[in-house]
C-alpha positions in Angstrom: 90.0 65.3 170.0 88.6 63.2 167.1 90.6 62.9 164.0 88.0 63.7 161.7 87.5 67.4 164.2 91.3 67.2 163.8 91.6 67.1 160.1 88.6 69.6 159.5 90.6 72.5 161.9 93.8 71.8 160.3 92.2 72.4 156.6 90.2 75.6 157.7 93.3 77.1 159.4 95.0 75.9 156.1 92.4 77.6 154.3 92.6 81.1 156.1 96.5 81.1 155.9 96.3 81.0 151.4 97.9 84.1 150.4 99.2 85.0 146.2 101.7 83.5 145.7 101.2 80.1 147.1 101.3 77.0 145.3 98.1 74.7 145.7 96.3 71.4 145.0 93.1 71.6 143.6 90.5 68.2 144.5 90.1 67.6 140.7 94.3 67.7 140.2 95.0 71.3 138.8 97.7 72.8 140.5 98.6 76.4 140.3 100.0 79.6 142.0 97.1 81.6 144.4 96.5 85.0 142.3 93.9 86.4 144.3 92.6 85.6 147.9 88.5 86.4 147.7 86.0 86.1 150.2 84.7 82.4 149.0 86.8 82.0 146.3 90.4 81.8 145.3 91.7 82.6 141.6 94.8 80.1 140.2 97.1 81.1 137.5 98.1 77.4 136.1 100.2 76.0 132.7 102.5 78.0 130.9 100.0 80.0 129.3 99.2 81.5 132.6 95.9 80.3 132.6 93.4 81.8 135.2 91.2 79.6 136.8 88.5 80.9 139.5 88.0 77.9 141.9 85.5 78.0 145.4 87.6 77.8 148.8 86.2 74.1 149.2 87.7 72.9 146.1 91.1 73.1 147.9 93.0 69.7 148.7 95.5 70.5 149.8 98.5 73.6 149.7 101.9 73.1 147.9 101.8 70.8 145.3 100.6 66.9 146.0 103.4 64.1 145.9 101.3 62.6 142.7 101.4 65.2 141.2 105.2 66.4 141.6 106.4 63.0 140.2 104.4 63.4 136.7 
């Protein structure tokens, strides 16, 4: 199999496993805990004033929280 078919399975399956709770990587750098699981959307509780944030399931980069942004 191709890496690129590879990467994009890996993501979707990443995708469909997102649960509240979880702790996730957003592409432009927020990370935050998963507070509700829509249909095309997630919502993110972020900072310590438990900021909600309503983000589309493509804005994902990855889940847990990035290396970068753990050493910050």
């Amino acid at each position: 199999m191709r890496p690129e078919k590879q990467r994009k399975k890996e993501m979707e399956a990443m995708k469909r496993s997102l649960a509240p709770g979880d702790a996730v990587t957003m592409i432009d750098g927020i990370v935050g805990n998963i507070c509700a699981v829509k249909e095309k959307t997630i919502v993110i509780e972020t900072g310590a004033d438990r900021v909600r944030l309503e983000y589309a399931n493509w804005a994902i980069m990855n889940k847990g929280v990035a290396v970068d942004q753990a050493q910050q």
